[in-house]
C-alpha positions as CSV (number, residue, x, y, z in Angstrom):
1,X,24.1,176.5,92.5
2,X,23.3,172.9,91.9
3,X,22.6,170.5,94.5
4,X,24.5,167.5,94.5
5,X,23.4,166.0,97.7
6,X,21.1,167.2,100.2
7,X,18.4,169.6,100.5
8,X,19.2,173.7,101.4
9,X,17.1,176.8,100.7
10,X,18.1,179.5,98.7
11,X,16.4,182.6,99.5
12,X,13.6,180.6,101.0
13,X,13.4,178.6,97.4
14,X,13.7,174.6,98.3
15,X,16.6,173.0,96.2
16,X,17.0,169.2,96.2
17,X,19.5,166.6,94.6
18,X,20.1,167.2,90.6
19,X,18.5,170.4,91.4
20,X,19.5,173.9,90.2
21,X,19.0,177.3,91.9
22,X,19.8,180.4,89.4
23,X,20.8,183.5,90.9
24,X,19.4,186.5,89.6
25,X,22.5,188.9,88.1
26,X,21.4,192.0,89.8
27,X,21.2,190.9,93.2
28,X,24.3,191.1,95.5
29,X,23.1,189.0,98.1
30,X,21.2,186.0,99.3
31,X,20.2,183.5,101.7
32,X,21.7,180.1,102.0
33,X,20.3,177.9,104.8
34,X,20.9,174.0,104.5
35,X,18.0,171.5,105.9
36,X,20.1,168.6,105.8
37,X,24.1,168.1,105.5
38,X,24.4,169.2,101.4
39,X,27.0,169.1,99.1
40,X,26.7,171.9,96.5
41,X,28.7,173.8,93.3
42,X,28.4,177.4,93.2
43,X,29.2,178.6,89.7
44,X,30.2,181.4,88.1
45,X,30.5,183.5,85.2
46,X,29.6,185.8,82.2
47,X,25.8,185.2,80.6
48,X,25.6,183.2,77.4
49,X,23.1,185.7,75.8
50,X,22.1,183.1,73.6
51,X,19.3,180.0,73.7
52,X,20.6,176.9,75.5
53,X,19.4,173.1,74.6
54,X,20.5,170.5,76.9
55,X,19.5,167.0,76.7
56,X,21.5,164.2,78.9
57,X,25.0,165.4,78.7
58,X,24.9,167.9,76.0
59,X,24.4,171.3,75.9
60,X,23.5,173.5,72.7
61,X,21.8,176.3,71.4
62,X,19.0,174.5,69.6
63,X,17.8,171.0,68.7
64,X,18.4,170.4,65.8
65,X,22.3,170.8,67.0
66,X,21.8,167.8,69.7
67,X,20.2,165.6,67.2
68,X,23.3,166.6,65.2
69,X,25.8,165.9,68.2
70,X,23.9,162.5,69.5
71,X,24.3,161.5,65.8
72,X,28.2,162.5,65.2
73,X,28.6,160.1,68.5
74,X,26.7,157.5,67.1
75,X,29.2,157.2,64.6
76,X,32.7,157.6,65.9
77,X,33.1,161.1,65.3
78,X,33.7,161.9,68.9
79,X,36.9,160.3,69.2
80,X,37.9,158.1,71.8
81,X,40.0,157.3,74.7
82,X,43.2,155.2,74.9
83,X,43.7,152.9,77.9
């Protein structure tokens, strides 16, 4: 779950705004109570398995690949959009 806005607990765990609350895979069921009026995502899906980087907007598996990715950008070689 990540917390846009707001502050809720999650199985008596405090999340706040930019906040994320992981969800343990074996468990079935939890405890959402909001302290304030929140706005939230609840996501979903398979487990990477694999490391994760993340730095500003991207998202990797290692480092080196966002030094790689921050540099492709710095050149152009991200495209672009047409107006």
């Amino acid at each position: 779950m990540y917390c846009i806005a707001g502050e809720f607990l999650v199985d008596d765990h405090k999340v706040m705004p930019q906040m994320i609350a992981e969800m343990d895979k074996e468990n079935t069921a939890l405890s959402l109570q909001t302290l304030t009026e929140s706005h939230l995502m609840v996501l979903g899906g398979s487990p990477l398995n694999e490391p994760i980087v993340g730095y500003a907007s991207y998202v990797m598996n290692d480092q080196a690949q966002i030094m790689q990715v921050m540099r492709d950008y710095e050149m152009g070689h991200m495209g672009f959009l047409e107006y």
